[in-house]
C-alpha positions as CSV (number, residue, x, y, z in Angstrom):
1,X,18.3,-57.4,100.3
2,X,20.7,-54.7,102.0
3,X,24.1,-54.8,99.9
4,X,26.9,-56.1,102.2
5,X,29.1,-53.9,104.7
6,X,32.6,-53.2,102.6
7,X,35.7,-52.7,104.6
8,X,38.9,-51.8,102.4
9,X,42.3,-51.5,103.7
10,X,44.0,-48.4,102.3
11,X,47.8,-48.6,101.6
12,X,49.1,-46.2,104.3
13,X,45.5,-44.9,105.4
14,X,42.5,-45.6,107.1
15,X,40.0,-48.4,106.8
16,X,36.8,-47.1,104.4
17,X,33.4,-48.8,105.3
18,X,31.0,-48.8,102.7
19,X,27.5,-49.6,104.1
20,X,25.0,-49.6,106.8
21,X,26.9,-50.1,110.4
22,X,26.3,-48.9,113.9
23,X,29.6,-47.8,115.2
24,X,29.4,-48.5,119.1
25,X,32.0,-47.0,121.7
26,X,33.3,-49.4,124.5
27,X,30.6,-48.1,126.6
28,X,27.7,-49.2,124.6
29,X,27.3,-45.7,123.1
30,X,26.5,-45.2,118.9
31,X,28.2,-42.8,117.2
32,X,26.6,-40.5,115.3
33,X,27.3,-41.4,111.3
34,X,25.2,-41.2,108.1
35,X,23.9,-44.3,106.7
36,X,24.3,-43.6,103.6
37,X,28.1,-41.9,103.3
38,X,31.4,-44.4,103.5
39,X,33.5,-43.4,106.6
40,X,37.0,-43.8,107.1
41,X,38.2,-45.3,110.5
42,X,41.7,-44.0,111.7
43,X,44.7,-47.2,112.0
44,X,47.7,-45.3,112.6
45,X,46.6,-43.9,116.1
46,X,47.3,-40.5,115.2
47,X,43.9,-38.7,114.5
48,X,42.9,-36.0,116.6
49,X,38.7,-37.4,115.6
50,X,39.2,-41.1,116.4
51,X,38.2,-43.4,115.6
52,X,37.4,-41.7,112.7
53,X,40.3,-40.3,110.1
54,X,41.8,-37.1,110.3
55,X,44.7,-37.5,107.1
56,X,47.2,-37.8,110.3
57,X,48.6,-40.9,108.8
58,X,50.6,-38.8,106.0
59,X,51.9,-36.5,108.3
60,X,53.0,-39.6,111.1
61,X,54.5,-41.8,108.2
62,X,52.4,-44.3,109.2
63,X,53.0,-47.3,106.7
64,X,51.0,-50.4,106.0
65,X,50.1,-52.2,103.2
66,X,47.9,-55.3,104.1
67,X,47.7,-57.9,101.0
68,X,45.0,-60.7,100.8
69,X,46.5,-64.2,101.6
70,X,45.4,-67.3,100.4
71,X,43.3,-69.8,103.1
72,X,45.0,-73.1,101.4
73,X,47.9,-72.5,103.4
């Protein structure tokens, strides 16, 4: 069995994916990425390479820090 696809939310940064995924453009396209390297997917909108991550976020002062919340309400 495949380990599971990770996706961490990095404080002020991109997202990193850990795992096998297809990375598909809106028209149906795959991107080009290697299976078995994380990538890093840009979230402040700034990256010249999107949607992959160019460090742009600590040059834009992008700032984000996204916290689990509890399902129980």
């Amino acid at each position: 069995m495949a380990d599971p696809v990770e996706i961490k939310v990095r404080d002020h940064g991109p997202y990193k994916v850990t795992g096998p995924v297809r990375l598909i453009d809106p028209e149906g396209n795959e991107l080009e990425v290697d299976p078995e390297r994380p990538i890093a997917l840009c979230r402040c909108g700034h990256s010249q390479t999107k949607p992959f991550c160019d460090a742009s976020h600590r040059e834009s002062g992008f700032d984000s820090c996204v916290r689990a919340r509890s399902l129980d309400g």
